[in-house]
C-alpha positions as CSV (number, residue, x, y, z in Angstrom):
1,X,4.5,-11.4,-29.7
2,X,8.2,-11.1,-28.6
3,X,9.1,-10.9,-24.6
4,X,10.9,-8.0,-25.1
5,X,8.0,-5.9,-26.5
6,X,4.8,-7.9,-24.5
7,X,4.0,-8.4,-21.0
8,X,2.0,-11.6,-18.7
9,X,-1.2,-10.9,-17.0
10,X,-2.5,-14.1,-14.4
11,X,-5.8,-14.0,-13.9
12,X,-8.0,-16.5,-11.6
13,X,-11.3,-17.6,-14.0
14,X,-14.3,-19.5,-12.1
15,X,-15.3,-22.0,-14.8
16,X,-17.6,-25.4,-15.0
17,X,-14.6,-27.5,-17.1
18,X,-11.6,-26.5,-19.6
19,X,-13.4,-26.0,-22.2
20,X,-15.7,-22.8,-20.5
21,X,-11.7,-21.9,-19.1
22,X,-10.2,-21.3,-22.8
23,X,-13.6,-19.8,-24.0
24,X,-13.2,-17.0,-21.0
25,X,-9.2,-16.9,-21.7
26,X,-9.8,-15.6,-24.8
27,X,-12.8,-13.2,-23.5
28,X,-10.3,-11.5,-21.2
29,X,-7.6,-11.4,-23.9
30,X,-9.8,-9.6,-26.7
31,X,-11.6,-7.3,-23.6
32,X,-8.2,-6.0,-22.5
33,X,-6.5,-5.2,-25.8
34,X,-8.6,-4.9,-28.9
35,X,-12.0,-4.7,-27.2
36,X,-13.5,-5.9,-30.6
37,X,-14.1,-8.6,-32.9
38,X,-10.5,-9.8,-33.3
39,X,-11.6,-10.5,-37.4
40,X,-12.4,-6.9,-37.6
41,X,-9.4,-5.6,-36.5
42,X,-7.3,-3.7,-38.9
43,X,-3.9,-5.4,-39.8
44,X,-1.8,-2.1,-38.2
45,X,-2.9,-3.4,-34.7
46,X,-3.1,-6.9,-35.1
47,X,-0.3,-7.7,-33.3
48,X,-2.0,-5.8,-29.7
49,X,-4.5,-8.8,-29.7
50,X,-4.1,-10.3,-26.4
51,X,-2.6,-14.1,-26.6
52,X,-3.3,-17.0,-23.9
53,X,0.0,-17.7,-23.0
54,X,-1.3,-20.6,-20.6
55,X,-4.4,-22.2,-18.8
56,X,-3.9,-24.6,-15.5
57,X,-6.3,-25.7,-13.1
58,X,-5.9,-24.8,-9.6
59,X,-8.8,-26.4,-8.2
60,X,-12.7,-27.7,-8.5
61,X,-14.2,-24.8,-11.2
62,X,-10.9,-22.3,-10.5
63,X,-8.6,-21.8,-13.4
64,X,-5.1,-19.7,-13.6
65,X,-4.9,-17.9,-17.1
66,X,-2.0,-16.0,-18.2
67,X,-2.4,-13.4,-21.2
68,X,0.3,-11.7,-23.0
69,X,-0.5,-8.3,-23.8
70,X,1.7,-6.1,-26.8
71,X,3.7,-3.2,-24.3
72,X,2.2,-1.0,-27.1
73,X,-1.2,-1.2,-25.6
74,X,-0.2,1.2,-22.6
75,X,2.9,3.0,-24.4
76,X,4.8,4.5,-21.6
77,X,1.0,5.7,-19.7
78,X,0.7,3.9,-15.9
79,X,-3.3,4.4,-16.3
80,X,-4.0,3.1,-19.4
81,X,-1.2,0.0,-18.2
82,X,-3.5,-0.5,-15.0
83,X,-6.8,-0.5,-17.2
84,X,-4.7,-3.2,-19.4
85,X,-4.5,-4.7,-16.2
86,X,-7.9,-5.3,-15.0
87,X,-10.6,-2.8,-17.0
88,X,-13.4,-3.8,-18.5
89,X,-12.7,-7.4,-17.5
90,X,-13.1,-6.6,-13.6
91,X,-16.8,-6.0,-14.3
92,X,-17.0,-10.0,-14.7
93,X,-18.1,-12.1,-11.5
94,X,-15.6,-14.6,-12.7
95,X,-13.1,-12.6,-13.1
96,X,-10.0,-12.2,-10.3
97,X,-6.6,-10.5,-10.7
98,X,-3.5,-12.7,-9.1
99,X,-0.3,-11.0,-10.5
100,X,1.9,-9.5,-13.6
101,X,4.9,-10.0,-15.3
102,X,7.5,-8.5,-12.6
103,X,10.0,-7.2,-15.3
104,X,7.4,-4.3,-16.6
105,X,6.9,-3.5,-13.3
106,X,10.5,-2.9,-12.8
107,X,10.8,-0.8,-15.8
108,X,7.7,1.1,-15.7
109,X,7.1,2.3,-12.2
110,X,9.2,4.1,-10.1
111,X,9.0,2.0,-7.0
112,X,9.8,3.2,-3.4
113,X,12.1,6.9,-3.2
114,X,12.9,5.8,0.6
115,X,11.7,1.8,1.3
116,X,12.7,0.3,4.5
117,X,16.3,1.3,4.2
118,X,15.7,4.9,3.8
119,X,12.8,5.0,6.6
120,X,15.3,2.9,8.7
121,X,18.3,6.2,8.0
122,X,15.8,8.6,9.2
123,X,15.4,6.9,12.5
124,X,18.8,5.8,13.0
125,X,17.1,2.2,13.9
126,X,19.0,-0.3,11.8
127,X,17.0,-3.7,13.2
128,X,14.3,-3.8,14.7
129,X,10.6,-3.6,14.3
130,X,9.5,-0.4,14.1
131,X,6.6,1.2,16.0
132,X,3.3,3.5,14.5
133,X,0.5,5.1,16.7
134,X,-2.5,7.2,15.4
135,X,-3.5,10.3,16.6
136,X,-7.6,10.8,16.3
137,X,-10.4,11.0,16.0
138,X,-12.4,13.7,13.6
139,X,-13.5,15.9,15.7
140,X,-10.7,16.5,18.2
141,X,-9.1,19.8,18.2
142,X,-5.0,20.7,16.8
143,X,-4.7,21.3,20.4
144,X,-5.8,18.0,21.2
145,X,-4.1,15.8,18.2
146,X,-0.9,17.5,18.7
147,X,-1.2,16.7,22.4
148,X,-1.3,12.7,22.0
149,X,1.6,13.6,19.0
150,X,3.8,15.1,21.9
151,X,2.6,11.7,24.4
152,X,3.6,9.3,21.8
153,X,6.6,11.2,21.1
154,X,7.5,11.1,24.5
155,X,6.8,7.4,25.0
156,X,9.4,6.5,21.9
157,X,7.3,5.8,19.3
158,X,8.9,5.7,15.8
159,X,6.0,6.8,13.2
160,X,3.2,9.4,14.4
161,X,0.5,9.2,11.7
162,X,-2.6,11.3,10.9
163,X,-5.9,9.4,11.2
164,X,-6.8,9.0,7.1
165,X,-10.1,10.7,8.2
166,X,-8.4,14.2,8.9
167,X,-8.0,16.5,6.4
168,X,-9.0,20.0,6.6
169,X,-12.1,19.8,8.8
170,X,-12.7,23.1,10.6
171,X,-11.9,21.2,13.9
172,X,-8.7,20.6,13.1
173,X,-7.1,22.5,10.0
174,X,-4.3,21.0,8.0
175,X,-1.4,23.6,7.9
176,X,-2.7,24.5,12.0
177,X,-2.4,21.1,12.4
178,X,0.5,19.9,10.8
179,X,2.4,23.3,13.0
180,X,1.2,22.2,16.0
181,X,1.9,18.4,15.7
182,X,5.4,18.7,14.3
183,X,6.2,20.9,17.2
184,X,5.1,18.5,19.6
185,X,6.7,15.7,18.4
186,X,10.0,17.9,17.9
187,X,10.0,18.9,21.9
188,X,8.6,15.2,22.8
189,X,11.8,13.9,20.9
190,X,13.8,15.8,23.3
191,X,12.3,13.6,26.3
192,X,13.6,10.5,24.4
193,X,16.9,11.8,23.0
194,X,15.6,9.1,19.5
195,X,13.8,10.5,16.4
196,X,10.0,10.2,15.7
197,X,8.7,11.1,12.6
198,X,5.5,12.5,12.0
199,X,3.4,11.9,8.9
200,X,0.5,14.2,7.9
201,X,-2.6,13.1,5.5
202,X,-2.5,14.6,2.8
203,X,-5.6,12.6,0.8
204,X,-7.6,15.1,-1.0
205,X,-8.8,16.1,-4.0
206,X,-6.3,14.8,-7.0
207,X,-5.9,18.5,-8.1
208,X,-4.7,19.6,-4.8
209,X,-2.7,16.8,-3.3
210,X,0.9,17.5,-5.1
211,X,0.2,21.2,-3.5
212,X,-0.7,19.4,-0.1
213,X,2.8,17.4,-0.4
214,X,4.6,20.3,-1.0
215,X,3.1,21.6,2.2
216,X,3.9,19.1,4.4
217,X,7.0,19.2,3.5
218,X,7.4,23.0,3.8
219,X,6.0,22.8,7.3
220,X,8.7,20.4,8.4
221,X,6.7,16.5,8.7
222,X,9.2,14.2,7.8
223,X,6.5,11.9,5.6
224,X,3.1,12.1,4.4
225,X,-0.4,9.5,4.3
226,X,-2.4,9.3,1.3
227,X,-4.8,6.9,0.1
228,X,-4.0,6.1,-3.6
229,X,-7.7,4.6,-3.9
230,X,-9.4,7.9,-3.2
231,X,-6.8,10.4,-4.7
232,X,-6.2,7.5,-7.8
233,X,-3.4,5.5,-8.0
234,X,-1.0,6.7,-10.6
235,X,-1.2,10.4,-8.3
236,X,1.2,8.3,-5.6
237,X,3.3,7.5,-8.5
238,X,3.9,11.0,-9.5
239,X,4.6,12.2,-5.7
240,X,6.9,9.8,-5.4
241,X,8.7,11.0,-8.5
242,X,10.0,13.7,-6.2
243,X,11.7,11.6,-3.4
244,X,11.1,14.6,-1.2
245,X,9.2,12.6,1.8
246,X,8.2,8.9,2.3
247,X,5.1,8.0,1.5
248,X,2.3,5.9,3.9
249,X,0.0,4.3,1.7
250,X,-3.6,3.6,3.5
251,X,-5.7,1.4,2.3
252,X,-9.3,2.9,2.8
253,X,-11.7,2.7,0.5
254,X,-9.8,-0.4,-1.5
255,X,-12.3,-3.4,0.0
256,X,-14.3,-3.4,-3.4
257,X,-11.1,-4.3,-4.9
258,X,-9.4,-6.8,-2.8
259,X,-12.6,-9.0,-0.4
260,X,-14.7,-10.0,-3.4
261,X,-13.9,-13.0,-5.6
262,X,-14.0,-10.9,-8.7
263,X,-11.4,-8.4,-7.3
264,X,-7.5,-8.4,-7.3
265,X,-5.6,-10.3,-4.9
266,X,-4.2,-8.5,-1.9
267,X,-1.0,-9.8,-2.4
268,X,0.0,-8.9,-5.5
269,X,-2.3,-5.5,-4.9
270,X,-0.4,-4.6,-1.7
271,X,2.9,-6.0,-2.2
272,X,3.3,-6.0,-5.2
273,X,1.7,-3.2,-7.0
274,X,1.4,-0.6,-4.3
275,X,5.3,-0.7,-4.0
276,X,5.5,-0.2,-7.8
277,X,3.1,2.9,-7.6
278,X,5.8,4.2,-5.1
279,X,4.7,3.5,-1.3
280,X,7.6,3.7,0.7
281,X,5.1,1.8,3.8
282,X,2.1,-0.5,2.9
283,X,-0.9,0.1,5.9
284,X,-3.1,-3.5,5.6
285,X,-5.7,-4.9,7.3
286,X,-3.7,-7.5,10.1
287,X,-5.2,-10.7,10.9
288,X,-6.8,-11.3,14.8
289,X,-8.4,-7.5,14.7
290,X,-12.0,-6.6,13.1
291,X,-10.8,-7.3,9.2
292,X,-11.1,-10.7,7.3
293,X,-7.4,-11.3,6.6
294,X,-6.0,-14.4,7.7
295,X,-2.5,-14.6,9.2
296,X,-1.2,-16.7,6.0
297,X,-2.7,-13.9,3.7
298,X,-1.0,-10.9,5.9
299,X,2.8,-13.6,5.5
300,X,2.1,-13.0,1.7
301,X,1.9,-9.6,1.9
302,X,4.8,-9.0,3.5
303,X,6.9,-11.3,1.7
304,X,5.6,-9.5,-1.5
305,X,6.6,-6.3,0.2
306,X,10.3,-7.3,0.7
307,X,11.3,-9.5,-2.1
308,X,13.7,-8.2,-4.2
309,X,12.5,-7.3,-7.4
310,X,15.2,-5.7,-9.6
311,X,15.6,-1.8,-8.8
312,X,13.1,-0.9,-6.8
313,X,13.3,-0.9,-2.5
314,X,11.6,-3.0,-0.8
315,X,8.7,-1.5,1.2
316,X,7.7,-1.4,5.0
317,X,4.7,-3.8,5.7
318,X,2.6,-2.0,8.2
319,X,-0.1,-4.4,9.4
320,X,-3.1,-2.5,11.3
321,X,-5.8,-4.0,13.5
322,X,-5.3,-6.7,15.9
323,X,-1.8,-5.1,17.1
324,X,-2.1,-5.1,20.8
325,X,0.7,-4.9,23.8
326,X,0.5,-9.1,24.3
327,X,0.5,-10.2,20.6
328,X,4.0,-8.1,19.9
329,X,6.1,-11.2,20.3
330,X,4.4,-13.4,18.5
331,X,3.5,-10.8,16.1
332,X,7.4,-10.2,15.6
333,X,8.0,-13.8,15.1
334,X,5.6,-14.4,12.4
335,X,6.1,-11.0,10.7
336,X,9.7,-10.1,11.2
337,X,11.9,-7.3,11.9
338,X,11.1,-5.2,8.9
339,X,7.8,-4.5,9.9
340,X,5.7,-1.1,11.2
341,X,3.4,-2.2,13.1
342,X,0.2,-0.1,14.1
343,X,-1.4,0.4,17.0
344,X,-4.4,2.9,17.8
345,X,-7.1,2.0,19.7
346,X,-5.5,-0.6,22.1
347,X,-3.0,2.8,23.3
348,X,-5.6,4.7,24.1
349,X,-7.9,2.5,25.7
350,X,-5.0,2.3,28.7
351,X,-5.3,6.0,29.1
352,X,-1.9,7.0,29.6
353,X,-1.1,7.3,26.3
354,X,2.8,8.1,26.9
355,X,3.2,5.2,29.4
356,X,1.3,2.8,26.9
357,X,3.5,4.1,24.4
358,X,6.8,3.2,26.0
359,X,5.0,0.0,27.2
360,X,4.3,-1.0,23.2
361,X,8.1,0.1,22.5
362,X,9.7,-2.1,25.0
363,X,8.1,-4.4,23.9
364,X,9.9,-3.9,20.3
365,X,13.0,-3.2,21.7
366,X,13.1,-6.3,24.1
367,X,11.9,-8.9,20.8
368,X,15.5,-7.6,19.2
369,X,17.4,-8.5,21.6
């Protein structure tokens, strides 16, 4: 199998010695290709058997394996690629997803339309960390959401973002909503004389979220939210494909993925592949709030969000949870500059939302300088 026409897969394999390693290498190579008896399989497609390219211990019963898988296998189709990926496979307890070749990615997926640099233009902020609030919860009126919108405006705040639980309730109607909160933010702006941009959610069914997009758009927010777990992953690809708004990937309904030992590794799942898909900024769980991630997991991520990785942008890390007024600086420190970080429920528990606001951007604004 030639590198030009194959790609690597690493997975992490829980086995008892090398021996039980290889036998579940070549599991994983036959159940993500052929799926079959590889002495039954016709001569035309021998050549898409998967091949163990490598087996290494990492420690006590934990094995990395790297398969090569024929390009052929996927031919040109992002979902069938992310089923080559981790399919059938996933269903084993032993069974963890670490990383893939970079160079497919690079030549397959479209990667970030806007990335940090882009977001950056549209806020005329060139250093610094930038700044996201949430306006919620379910249940509040437009009135009421686009009231906190025109607060945080006011207070400086960079990024305004739907909650990921509002959609179209009848509390709070998307295109009544969307009006409303990109009015507020508009006349909030003028208290600040800087930009905000406000970014609807727009997760919903997969049949309706390209004409969702289009309405955001149409209705004047300057980016969107979407969950690529719920509306399925390839669907961020595609909106992307339009470079009309950034995208705000949230990570909902991903924790059967990424906290089990059978799942994918965050890193790599994050950074690395939610860029690919398109995600112009990455929402994760942050260490120090009511998630598992540790801080060293959360440095990965971002890392994996900014390396450079032939032509696609790097992406905006966006840690969430555990962002609070008094952990900024040392949040800044371990994170970086290039970082949106997100901050909801620590705003409003001060009440004055605007003053907290301006409180959590001084706080950015001081770390630069």
């Amino acid at each position: 199998m030639d590198k030009q026409n194959s790609f690597w897969v690493e997975y992490q394999v829980e086995a008892d010695d090398r021996s039980d390693a290889e036998f579940k290498a070549g599991l994983i190579a036959v159940e993500q290709s052929v799926e079959m008896p590889p002495e039954v399989v016709p001569a035309s497609a021998q050549k898409n058997i998967g091949k163990v390219l490598d087996i290494t211990q990492l420690e006590s019963e934990q094995w990395s394996v790297k398969i090569n898988y024929h390009v052929d296998l996927f031919d040109g189709d992002i979902t069938q690629f992310l089923n080559i990926l981790f399919g059938n496979i996933s269903l084993q307890p032993w069974c963890r997803l670490l990383n893939t070749d970079t160079a497919i990615l690079n030549t397959s997926f479209q990667g970030p339309a806007f990335g940090t640099t882009g977001i950056r233009k549209l806020l005329n902020v060139d250093e610094r960390a930038l700044s996201c609030a949430v306006i919620k919860p379910i249940g509040a009126s437009s009135d009421e959401l686009s009231g906190m919108a025109h607060q945080f405006a006011s207070g400086g705040i960079d990024i305004i973002k739907d909650d990921h639980g509002l959609t179209d309730q009848k509390s709070a109607p998307f295109k009544e909503r969307v009006i409303k909160c990109v009015q507020a933010v508009r006349s909030g702006e003028q208290h600040t004389g800087k930009k905000t941009l406000y970014f609807p959610n727009i997760t919903v069914s997969p049949f309706k979220v390209k004409e969702r997009f289009e309405q955001a758009a149409e209705l004047g927010a300057d980016g969107v939210l979407i969950a690529p777990q719920l509306v399925g992953l390839e669907t961020l690809h595609e909106l992307t494909k339009s470079g009309t708004l950034p995208i705000m990937a949230h990570p909902t309904f991903s924790g059967s993925y990424l906290i089990n030992k059978s799942g994918v590794d965050p890193a790599f799942y994050f950074g690395k592949l939610t860029r690919s898909l398109g995600a112009d900024a990455i929402i994760y769980p942050n260490a120090d709030g009511r998630f598992s991630f540790t801080t060293d997991l959360c440095k990965k991520i971002n890392r994996s969000c900014r390396e450079k990785r032939g032509g696609h942008l790097p992406a905006l890390p966006a840690p969430g949870g555990g962002v609070r007024l008094e952990t900024i600086p040392g949040l800044v420190r371990s994170y970086g500059s290039d970082t949106l970080f997100l901050i909801g429920g620590s705003l409003f528990k001060q009440g004055d939302i605007k003053n907290a606001a301006m409180n959590f951007q001084q706080a950015l604004e001081n770390h630069e300088q």
